[in-house]
C-alpha positions, 0 to 999 in steps of 0.5 A: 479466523473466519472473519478476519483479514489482514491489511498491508500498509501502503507508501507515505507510512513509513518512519525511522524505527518501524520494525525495529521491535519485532527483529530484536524480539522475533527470530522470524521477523529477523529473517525477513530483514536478512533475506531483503539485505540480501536480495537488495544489496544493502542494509534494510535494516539500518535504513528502517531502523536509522533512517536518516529520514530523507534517504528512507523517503526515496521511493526506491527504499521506502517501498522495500522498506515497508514491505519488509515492516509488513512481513515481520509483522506478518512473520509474527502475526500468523501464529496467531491466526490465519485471516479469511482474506489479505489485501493491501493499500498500493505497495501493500498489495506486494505483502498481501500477495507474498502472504497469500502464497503468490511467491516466496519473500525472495521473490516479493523483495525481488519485485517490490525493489524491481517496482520502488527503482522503476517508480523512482526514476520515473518520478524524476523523469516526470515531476508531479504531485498528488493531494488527498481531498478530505470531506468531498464525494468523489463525483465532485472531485471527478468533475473538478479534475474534467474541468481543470486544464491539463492531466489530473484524476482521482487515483486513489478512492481511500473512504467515502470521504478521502479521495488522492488526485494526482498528476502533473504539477500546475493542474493538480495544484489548480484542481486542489486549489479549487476544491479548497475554495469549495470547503473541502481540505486539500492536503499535499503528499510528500510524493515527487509525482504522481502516482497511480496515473500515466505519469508512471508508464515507463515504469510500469514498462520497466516494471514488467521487462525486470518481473517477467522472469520470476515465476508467479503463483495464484494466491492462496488466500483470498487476494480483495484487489485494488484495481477492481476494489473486489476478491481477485479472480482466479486465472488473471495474469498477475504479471500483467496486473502488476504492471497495470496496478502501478497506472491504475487507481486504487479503490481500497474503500471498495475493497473493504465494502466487498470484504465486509459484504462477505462476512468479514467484520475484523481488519489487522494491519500489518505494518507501520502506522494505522492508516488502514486502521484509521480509514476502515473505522471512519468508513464503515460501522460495526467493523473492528480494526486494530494495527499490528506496528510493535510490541505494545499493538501486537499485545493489543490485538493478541488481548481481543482473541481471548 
């Protein structure tokens, strides 16, 4: 549709059962999770499904994990209608990219086991943290991070009024301690470190040494990015963005403000939880959104194009 873009979910949005109804009800979505088993050497599906909780919070499961909930959404979404553009918030990005034709779903589990392993072990290399900042404007929250002793910034610009800061542990807790004296919320992620900053340079390296060997394609659909927060210009080298993106922030409010300048008005979300959803209806006015996570939201939204 013309108007239309598909989101793919990002990490922290994962639960124990996501997906579970679009593999017992759709041959598609069924073989998404087969294919990744495969690729990854265990059970996606019993870990999405099962859990427990903990083990499917690891980021080295969590990020396959999502992305495999996103593609059978994505494998049920599709018949429906073809968007006008894909991106995606963070590990997001892989199921846009995979959606838009980059690479084949063996290849995008290839990439997104080969980032999840990296990011893991470069989490327990180099503890730290992140905090969403609810209310305040990201000048101010650029400013208390400047002025905190240590390494802490602005990683992720989600809406005009959340904003993630992340990491190392004691000036990250410093600066979100700060901007909660000054009125504002200061939540914590349940992430070991921090990511989106130099924090996950070794994996990025690492990233890069396992994903120079598979074969990247342009998208085939216009790609709105992170790192730019606009449409992904033809000719960039992918595997060099990929590896850049996993120490770079993300300006998802950007990207949506570039997608609406560019006429699109309806945003699906494929993949577990609304917290696309929920961010592009706080952010913009006139723009519809809707998530696609089960039975009951994919007949929600198949209900508005009648």
């Amino acid at each position: 549709m013309a108007n239309t873009a598909f989101l793919f979910s990002g990490q922290g949005s994962q639960y124990p059962g996501m997906g579970k109804e679009f593999y017992d009800n759709f041959p598609a979505a069924r073989q998404v999770y087969e294919c990744g088993g495969d690729i990854l050497g265990f059970d996606l599906a019993k870990v999405s499904f099962e859990g427990p909780e903990e083990q499917l919070g690891r980021t080295a499961i969590s990020q396959p994990a999502i992305f495999a909930c996103s593609m059978a959404a994505w494998a049920v979404a599709k018949q429906l209608c073809t968007p006008a553009a894909v991106a995606g918030h963070s590990l997001g990005e892989y199921a846009a990219l995979t959606a838009a034709g980059a690479w084949g779903l063996e290849e995008g589990f290839r990439l997104i086991g080969a980032r999840g392993a990296a990011m893991q072990q470069a989490a327990e290399e180099n503890p730290g943290a992140m905090f969403a900042i609810l209310g305040s404007d990201e000048t101010t929250i650029a400013q208390v991070c400047q002025q905190t002793p240590g390494y802490v910034l602005p990683v992720n610009f989600n809406s005009p009024a959340q904003t993630v800061i992340a990491g190392e542990l004691e000036p990250v807790q410093q600066a979100a301690a700060t901007l909660a004296e000054m009125g504002f919320k200061a939540v914590r992620l349940a992430v070991s470190s921090g990511f989106h900053s130099q924090l996950m340079a070794s994996a990025a390296q690492q990233f890069a040494q396992a994903a120079a060997g598979i074969p990247m394609a342009g998208p085939q659909l216009p790609f709105y990015c992170n790192l730019t927060g606009e449409k992904f210009l033809p000719g960039t080298d992918l595997h060099s963005y990929l590896a850049q993106h996993i120490v770079s922030p993300v300006r998802f409010h950007q990207e949506v403000g570039a997608m609406a300048a560019d006429g699109i008005d309806t945003f699906v979300e494929l993949g577990p939880g609304k917290v696309l959803t929920n961010l592009v209806k706080r952010s913009y006015k006139g723009l519809a959104a809707y998530n696609v996570e089960n039975c009951k939201t994919l007949e929600k939204w198949k209900a508005t194009l009648a």
